[in-house]
N, C-alpha and C positions, 0 to 999 in steps of 0.2 A: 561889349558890343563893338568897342572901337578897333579892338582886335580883330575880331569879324569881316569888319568893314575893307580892314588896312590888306587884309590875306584875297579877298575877293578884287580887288584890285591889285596887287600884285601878281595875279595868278587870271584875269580875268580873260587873255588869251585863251589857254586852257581850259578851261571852266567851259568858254564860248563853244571850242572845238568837242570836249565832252559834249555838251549839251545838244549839238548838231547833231554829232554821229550818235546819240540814243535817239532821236527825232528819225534818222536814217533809219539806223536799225530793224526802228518800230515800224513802221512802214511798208519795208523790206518784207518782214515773216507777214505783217497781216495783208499783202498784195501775195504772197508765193504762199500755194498749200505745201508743197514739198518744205521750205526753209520753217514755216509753221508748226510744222509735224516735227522735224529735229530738235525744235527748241522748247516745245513741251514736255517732247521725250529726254533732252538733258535737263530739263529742269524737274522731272519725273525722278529721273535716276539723282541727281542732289538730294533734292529734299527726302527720298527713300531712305538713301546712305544717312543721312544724318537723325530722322525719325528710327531707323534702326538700330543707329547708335545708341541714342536718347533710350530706347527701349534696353538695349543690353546692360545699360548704366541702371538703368532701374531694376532689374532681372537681378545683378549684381549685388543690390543694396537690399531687395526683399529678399535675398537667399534666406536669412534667418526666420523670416517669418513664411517662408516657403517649407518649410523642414520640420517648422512643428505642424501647419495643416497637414505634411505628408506622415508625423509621428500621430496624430490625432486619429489620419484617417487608417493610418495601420493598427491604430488600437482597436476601435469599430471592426476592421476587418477581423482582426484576430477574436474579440469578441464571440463573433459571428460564425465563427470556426468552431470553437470551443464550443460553441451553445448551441451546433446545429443538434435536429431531432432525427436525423439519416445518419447513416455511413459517410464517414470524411469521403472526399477521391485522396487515393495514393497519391499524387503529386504534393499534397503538405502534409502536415503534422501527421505520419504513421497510418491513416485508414480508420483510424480506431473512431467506436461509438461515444458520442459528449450528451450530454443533461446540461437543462438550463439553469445551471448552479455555477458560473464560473463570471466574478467582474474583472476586467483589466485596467489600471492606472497608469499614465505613461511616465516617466522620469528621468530626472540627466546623472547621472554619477556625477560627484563635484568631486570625488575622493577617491583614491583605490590604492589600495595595500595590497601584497601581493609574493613579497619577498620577504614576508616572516614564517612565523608558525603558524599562530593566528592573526590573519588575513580578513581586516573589515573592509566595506564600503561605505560610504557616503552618498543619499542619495538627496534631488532638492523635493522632497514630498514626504508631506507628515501627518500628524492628526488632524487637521483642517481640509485635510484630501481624502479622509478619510484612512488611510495606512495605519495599520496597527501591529503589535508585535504579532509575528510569528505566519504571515505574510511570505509566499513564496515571490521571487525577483528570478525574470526570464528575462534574456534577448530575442532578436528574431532567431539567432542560431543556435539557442538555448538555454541551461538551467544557469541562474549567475548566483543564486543562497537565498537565505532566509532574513525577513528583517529581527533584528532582535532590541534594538531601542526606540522610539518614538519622540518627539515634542511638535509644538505645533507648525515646525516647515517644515522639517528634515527628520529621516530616520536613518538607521544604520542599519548595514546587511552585514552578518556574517558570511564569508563569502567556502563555494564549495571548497577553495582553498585557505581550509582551518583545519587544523587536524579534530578540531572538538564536534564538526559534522557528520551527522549523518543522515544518509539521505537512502530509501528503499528504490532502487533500480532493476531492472530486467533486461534482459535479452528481446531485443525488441521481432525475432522469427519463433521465440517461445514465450512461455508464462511463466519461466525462471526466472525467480528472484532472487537479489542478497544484499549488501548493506556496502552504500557508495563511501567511500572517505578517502582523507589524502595523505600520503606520509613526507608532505612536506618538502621534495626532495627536486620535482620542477611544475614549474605552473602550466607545462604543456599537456601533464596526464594528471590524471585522478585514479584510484587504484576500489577494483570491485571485488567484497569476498565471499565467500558463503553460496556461490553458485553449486548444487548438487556435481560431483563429478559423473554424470548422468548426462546433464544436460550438453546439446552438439554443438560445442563452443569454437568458435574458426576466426582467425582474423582475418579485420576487416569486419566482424558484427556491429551491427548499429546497437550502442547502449541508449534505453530510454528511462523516464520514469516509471513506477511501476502501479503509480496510483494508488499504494497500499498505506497511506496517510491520508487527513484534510489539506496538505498544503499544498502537494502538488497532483493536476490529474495526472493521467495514465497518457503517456507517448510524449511527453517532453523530451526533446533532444538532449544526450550528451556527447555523445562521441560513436567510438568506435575501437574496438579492441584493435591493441596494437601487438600486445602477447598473454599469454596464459600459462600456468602449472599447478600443479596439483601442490595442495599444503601440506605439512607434515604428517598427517593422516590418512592422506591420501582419497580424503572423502570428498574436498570441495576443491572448487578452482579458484586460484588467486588470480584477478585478470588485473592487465597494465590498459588504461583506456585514453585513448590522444582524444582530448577535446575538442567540440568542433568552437567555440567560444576561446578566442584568443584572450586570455583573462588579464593579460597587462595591456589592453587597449580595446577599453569599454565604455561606452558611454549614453548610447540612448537605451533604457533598460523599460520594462512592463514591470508591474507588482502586480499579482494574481490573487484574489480573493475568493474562496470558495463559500460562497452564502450559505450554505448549509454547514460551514463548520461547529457553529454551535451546539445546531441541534443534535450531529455525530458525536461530540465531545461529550454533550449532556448523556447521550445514550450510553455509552462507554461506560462513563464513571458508571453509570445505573448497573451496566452488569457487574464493574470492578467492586461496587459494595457488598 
């Protein structure tokens, strides 16, 4: 306190002459409209700039919880997509006809492998999320693999880059199909075989799913033919496909459930007996 005291009187000139000219001041703008108007308007623009600041610091800090309401809300959308009972529009996923058979789960890769043979993932969603094995994993830009392990956070994907995949794909301007896999050699293509050499294969064709599984529907993205030739038989085309899933930098990923897998599978076995 006696410090206080000691500074107020050393300074007490000062202090005097402050406390005048705010006494002036005040006065000043509430006698003049013009000078009035100036000094709400700067005192408008301060307090703006610094509440705007204040907001971009907080903008800043909620990014992470920004990113999962906008993965949440692209999960519902995509949902919504899959399950409509019309015709998609061409602008997403291929055009093609969906049934209300299709859940999506959102998830993060914590893991990604990529530069072996076999090529797993790591995802943070498990049996308590419902995920179970054999579960197709899509991005927004397309197919990422199959889960093949479970516990209750985490499951693992076998990813399309394994050579032990396989996965039924088409030609997304026909209904030709043949059997997706990788021969290991870059993580920027995947290689498609068993196309009829019939079919009017061009690069530049968009590869999709072919939907001839429970695991994935029909018109998932993969790529797009980069080259083609006929196989030693000369009956099918071997295609080279550039993905459109840059697969060494992945991370917010879907798992796709088809609700009707079981009852397909039970049907199955019934004829295979």
């Amino acid at each position: 306190m006696q410090q206080i005291v000691n500074f107020i009187l050393r300074n007490k000139t000062f202090l005097l002459f402050a406390f005048l000219l705010f006494i002036a001041l005040t006065l000043t703008i509430q006698s003049h409209s013009y000078h009035k108007s100036r000094f709400i308007n700067s005192a408008n623009f301060v307090s703006g700039g610094i509440y705007n600041a204040s907001n971009n610091i907080s903008d800043y800090f909620g990014l992470r919880e920004q990113n999962i309401l906008l993965q949440e809300e692209n999960n519902r959308l995509r949902s919504a997509l899959f399950n409509a009972d019309i015709q998609a529009d061409s602008t997403y996923i291929d055009s093609l006809h969906f049934t209300k058979n299709y859940k999506f789960t959102e998830a993060k890769v914590i893991r990604n492998n990529y530069a072996f043979t076999n090529n797993v993932l790591l995802i943070n969603k498990g049996k308590k999320d419902s995920v179970i094995q054999d579960l197709g994993v899509i991005s927004s830009k397309g197919i990422i693999g199959i889960i093949e392990n479970t516990n209750n956070n985490y499951a693992t994907v076998i990813s399309i880059l394994n050579t032990t995949n396989r996965i039924s794909a088409q030609l997304k301007k026909t209904n030709h199909f043949g059997s997706l896999h990788w021969n290991a050699k870059s993580p920027k293509f995947i290689q498609l075989t068993e196309i009829p050499k019939i079919a009017p294969v061009a690069e530049g064709d968009t590869i999709i799913t072919s939907g001839r599984s429970s695991i994935f529907p029909k018109g998932i993205l993969i790529g797009t033919v980069s080259s083609f030739k006929l196989d030693a038989a000369e009956n099918y085309y071997e295609i080279e496909i550039s993905l459109f899933n840059d697969m060494t930098n992945i991370e917010h990923v879907y798992v796709i459930e088809n609700t009707d897998k079981t009852a397909i599978k039970t049907l199955l076995n019934t004829i295979d007996d």
